[in-house]
C-alpha positions in Angstrom: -20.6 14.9 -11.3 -16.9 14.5 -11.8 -15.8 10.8 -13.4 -12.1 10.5 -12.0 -9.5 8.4 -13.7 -7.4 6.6 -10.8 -4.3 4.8 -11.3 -4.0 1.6 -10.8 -3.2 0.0 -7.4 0.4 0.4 -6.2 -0.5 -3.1 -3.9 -1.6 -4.9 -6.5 1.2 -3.6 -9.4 3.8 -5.0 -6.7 2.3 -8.5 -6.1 1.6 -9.2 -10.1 5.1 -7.6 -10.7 6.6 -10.5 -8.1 3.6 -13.4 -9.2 4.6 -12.5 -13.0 8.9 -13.1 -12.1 7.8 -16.3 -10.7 5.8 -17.3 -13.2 6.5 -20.1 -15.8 6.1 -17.7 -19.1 5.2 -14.7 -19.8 2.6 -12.1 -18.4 1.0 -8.9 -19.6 0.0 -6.4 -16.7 -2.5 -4.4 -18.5 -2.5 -0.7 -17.0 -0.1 -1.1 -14.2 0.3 1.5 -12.0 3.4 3.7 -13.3 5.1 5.7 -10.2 8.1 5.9 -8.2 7.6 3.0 -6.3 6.5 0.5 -9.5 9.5 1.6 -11.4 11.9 1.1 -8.7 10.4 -2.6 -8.1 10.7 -3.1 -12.1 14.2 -2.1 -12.0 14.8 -4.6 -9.0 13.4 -7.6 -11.6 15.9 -6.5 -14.4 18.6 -6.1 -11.8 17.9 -9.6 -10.8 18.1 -10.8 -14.5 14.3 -10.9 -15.0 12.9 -9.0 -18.8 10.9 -6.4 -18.0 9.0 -4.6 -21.3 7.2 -1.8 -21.2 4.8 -0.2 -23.6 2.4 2.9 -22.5 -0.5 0.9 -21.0 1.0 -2.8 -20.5 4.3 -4.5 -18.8 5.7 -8.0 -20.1 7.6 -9.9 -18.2 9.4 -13.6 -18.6 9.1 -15.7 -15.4 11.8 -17.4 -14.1 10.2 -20.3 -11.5 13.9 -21.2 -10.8 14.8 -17.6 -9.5 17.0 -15.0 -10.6 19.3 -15.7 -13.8 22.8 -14.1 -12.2 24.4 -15.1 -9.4 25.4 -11.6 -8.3 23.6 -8.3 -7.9 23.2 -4.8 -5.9 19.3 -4.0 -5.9 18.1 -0.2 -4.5 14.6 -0.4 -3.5 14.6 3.3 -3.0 11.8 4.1 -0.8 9.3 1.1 -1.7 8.3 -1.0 0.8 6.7 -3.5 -1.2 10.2 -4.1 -3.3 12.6 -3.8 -0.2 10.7 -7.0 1.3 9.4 -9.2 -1.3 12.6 -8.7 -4.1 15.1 -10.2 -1.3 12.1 -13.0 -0.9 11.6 -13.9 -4.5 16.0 -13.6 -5.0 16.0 -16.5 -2.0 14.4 -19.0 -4.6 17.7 -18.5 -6.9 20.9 -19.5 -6.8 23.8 -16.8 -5.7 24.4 -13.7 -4.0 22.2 -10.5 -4.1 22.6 -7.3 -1.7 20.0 -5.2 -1.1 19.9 -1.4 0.0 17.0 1.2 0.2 16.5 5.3 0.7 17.4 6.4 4.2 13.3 6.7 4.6 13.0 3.0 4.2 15.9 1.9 5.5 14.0 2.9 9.1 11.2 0.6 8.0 11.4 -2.6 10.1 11.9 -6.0 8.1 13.0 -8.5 11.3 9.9 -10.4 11.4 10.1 -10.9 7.8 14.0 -11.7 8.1 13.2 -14.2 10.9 10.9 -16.4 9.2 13.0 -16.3 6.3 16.2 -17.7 8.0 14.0 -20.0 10.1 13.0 -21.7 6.4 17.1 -21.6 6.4 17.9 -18.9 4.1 21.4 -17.3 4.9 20.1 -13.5 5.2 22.3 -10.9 6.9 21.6 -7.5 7.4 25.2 -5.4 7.2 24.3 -2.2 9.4 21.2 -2.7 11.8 19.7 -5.8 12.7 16.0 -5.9 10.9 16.9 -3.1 8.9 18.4 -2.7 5.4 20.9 -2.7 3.9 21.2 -6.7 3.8 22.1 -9.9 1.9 20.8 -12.5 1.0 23.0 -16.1 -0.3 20.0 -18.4 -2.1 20.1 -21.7 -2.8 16.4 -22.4 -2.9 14.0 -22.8 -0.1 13.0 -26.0 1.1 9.8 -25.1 2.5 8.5 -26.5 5.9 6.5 -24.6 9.0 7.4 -21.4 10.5 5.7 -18.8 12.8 5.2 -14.8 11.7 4.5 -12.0 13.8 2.3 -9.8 11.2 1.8 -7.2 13.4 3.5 -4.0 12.3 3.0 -4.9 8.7 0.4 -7.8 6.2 3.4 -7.0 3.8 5.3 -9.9 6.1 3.2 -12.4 5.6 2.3 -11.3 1.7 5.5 -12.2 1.1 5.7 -15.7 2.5 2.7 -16.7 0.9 4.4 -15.5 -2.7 7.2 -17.4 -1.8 4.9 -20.7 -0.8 4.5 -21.9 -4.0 7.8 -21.5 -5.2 9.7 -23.7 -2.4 10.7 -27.3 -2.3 8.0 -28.8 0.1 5.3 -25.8 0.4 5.0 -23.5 3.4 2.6 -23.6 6.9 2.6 -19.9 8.3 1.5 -19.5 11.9 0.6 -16.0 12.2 0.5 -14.7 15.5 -0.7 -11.2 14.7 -2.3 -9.4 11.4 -2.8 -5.6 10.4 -4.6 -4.8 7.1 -5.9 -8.3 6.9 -7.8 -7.3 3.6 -4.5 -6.6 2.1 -4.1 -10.8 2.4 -7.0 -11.6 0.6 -5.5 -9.3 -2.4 -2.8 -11.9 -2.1 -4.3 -15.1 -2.0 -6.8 -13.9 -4.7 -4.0 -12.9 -7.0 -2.0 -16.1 -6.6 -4.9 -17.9 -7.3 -5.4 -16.1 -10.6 -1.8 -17.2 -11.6 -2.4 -20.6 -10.4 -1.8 -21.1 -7.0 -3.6 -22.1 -4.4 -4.0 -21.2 -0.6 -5.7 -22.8 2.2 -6.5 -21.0 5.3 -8.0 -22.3 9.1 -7.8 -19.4 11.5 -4.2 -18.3 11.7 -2.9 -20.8 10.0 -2.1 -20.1 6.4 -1.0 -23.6 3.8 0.5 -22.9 0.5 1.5 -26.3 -1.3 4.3 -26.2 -3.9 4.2 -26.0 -7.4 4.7 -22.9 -8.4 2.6 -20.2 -10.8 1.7 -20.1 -14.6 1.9 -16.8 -16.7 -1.2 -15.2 -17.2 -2.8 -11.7 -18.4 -3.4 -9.7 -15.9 -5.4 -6.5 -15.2 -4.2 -3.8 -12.4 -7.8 -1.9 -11.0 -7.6 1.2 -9.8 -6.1 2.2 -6.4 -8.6 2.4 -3.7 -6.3 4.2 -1.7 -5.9 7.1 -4.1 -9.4 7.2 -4.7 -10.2 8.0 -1.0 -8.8 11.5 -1.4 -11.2 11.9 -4.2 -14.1 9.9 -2.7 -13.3 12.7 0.9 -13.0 15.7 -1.8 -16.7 15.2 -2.6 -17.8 14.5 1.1 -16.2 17.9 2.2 -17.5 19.6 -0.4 -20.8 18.9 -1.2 -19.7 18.2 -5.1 -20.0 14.7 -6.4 -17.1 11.9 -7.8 -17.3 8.3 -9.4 -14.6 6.1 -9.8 -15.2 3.5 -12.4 -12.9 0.3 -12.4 -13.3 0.2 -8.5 -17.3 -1.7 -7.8 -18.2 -4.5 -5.4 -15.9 -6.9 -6.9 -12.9 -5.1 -6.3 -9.8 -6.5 -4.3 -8.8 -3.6 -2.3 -10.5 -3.2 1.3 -9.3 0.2 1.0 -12.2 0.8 -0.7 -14.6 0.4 2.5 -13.5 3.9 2.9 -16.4 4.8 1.4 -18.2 3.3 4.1 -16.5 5.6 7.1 -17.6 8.4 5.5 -21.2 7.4 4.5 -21.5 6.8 8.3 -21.0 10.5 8.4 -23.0 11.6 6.1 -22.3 11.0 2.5 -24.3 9.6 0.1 -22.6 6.1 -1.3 -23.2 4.0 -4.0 -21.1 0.9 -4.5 -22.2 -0.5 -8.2 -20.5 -3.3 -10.1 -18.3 -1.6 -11.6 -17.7 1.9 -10.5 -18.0 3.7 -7.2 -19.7 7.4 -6.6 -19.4 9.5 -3.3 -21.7 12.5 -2.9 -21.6 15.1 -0.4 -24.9 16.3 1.4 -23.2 19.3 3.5 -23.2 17.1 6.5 -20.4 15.5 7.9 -21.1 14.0 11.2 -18.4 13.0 14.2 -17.8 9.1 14.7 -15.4 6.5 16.7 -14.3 4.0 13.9 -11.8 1.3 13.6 -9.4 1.6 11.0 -7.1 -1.5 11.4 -8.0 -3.2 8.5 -8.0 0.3 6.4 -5.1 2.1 8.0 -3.5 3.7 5.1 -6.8 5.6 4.6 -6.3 7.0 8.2 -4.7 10.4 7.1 -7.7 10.7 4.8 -9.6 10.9 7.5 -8.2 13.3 9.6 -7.5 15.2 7.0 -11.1 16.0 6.9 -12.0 15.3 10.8 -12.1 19.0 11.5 -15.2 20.0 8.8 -17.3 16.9 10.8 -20.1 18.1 13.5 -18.4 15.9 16.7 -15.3 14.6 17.1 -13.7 12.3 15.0 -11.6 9.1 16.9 -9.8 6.4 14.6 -8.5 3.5 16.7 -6.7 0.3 16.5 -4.2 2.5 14.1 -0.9 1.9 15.9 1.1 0.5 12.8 1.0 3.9 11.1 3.7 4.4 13.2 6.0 2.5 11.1 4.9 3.5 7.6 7.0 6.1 5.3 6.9 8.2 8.7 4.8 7.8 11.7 1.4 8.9 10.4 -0.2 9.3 13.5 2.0 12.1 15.2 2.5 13.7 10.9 -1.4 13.8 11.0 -1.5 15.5 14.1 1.4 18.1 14.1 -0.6 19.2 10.5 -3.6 19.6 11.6 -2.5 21.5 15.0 -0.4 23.6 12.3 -3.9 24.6 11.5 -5.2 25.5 14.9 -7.2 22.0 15.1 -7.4 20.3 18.3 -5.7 17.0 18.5 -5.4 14.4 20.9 -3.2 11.1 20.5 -2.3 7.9 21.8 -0.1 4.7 21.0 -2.5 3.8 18.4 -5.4 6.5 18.1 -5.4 9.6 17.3 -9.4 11.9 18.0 -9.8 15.4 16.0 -12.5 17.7 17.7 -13.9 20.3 15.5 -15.2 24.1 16.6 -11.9 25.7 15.3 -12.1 26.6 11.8 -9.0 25.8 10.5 -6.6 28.5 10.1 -5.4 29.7 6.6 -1.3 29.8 5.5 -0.5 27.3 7.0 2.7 25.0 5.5 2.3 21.8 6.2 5.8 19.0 6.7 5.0 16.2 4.6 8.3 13.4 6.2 8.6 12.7 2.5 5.1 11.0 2.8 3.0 10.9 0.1 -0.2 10.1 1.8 0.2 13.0 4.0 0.4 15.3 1.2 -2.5 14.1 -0.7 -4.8 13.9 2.4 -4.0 17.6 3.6 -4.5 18.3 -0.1 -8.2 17.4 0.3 -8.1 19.8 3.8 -7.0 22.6 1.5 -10.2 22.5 -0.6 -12.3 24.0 2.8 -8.6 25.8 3.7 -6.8 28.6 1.7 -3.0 28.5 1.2 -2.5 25.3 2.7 1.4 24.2 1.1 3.7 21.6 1.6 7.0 21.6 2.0 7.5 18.5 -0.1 4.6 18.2 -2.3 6.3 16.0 -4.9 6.5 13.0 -2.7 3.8 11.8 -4.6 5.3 10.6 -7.3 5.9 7.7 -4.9 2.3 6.6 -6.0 0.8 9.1 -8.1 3.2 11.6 -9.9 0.3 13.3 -11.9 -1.9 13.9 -8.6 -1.5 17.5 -8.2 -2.4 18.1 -12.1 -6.1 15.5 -11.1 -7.0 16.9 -8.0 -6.2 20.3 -9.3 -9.2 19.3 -12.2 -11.4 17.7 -9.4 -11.0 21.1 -7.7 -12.5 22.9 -10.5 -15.8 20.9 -10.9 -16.9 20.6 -7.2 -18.7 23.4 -5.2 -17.2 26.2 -3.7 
């Protein structure tokens, strides 16, 4: 049995990195999740004015509940998606002037339902190039608070970022939501800001956050379910065996009922309080499954749709589209790379098996680091699969190559 180490959650570094600026005092994030993305947000706090100290295994930082401390800065949320839309959000509590700009990948990422519920709560917000796109900027004066109405529907990172801001404005905030993706990724909000000290209440679509902002706390980051679903597939596809400890029943992330997908096809799974253990039984049976609520584990799954028995169909999948490349038509121009059949639609994609897949094969990552790490896990059934870009990871996971390359040795041939 291999015990795999996962870093922690790249979701859940992002929000305490925002709840922790906001707070009133100062908060240790014990083992936050180090990568590209995590650094560039911490850089976004210190541009901002916010201290940000780091040691090897914790982050302090001193809240501000009154907003930035300069009136004036340039912030590059290279490709993060959680920094380019909840730094220009936490900046519109301050007082002054702060432009932000991303990579040319995120720059594509769309941010006009975010920017329209911010300027309907009157903050002056201008984008400079592309309506709903970055590069923008943002003149704060505080945010008096007050009802609005979000369309959640390409991203939850819209209405994550609202709720942040809730506590923080002058009269509180009443979000009408008229659509939701990865709904779970909410609850990792509203369980987070009640663990600095806020509070949320909830009646169908409508989501009420009263003011009065958030205290400093210590905080622990768990492990990234995310991550661990290439490790938790690696054993399914293999036969071998993996735990994950720091990821059990009471974990935030509803990435992690991954696990469940594939114990409908076959694995063995065991969900314990405080670790999780995947092992494969040599079968991997064919299923339709949902994945609206667990999207960004989609790739993981078609990356190893081709070893089930029947075809594999993941539905209701539509705002992969939109992600750090569209992930549906990535998925499937890979795995037809490998002589798989593929079929798509607006928001499904169905793999059919009865092709081995082919060896050699290189496979175009988009700069996408979840495609890389999912076709990674193909490769284990499939020699001399390589990737045109196979450092994109460090977007989430800069060491992954080095773990899964360890995994690789302790599982079954």
């Amino acid at each position: 049995m291999a015990v795999v180490d996962i870093p922690g959650s790249k979701s859940i570094t992002a929000r305490a990195l925002f709840l922790a600026a906001a707070a009133d005092g100062v908060t240790t994030l014990v083992r936050p999740l180090r990568s590209d993305d995590t650094e560039g947000f911490a850089e976004g706090l210190t541009r901002l004015g916010y201290r940000v100290g780091r040691t090897p295994d914790t982050w302090q930082i001193d809240g501000r509940p009154e907003g930035p401390s300069v009136t004036e800065a340039e912030v590059y949320c290279r490709d993060g998606a959680t920094t380019a839309r909840f730094l220009p959000t936490l900046a519109a509590t301050g007082r002054g002037t702060y432009r932000f700009d991303a990579s040319a990948q995120m720059r594509r990422r769309p941010l006009l339902p975010l920017s329209r519920a911010l300027r309907d709560l009157g903050v002056d917000l201008r984008h400079e190039e592309t309506e709903g796109h970055h590069p923008l900027i943002v003149r704060a004066s505080g945010v008096e608070g007050g009802e609005v109405t979000l369309d959640a529907g390409q991203s939850s990172q819209y209405l994550t970022a609202l709720l942040l801001l809730g506590p923080l404005t002058r009269k509180g905030l009443r979000i009408q939501v008229t659509d939701l993706v990865s709904a779970p990724y909410v609850e990792i909000t509203i369980a987070m800001m009640r663990a600095f000290g806020a509070e949320v209440g909830r009646d169908g679509d409508v989501f009420v956050v009263p003011p009065g902002g958030y205290r400093a706390t210590t905080y622990a980051i768990e492990p990234d379910a995310s991550t661990a679903s290439y490790f938790f597939a690696a054993a399914a596809v293999t036969g071998g065996e993996v735990t994950v400890p720091g990821l059990g029943a009471g974990a935030l992330q509803g990435d992690l009922d991954f696990v469940d997908v594939l114990g409908r096809m076959g694995a063995q799974v065991t969900v314990g309080a405080e670790s999780t253990t995947v092992r494969g039984t040599g079968e991997l049976r064919g299923l339709t499954v949902n994945m609206r609520d667990i999207s960004d584990t989609m790739p993981t799954l078609a990356a190893i749709a081709p070893f089930a028995s029947g075809p594999v169909r993941i539905e209701d999948v539509g705002n992969t589209r939109v992600k750090e490349c569209d992930r549906l038509d990535a998925c499937a121009e890979g795995l037809r790379r490998l002589g798989v059949r593929v079929e798509t639609g607006p928001d499904w994609i169905e793999i059919h098996p009865g092709t081995a897949p082919v060896a050699g094969a290189e496979i175009k990552s988009y700069g996408d680091h979840r495609v890389v790490m999912s076709f990674a896990v193909t490769g284990l059934r499939t020699p001399g699969i390589t990737f045109d870009d196979p450092r994109c990871v460090r977007k989430t996971f800069p060491a992954f190559h080095e773990a899964f390359a360890e995994l690789r040795a302790t599982l079954p041939r």
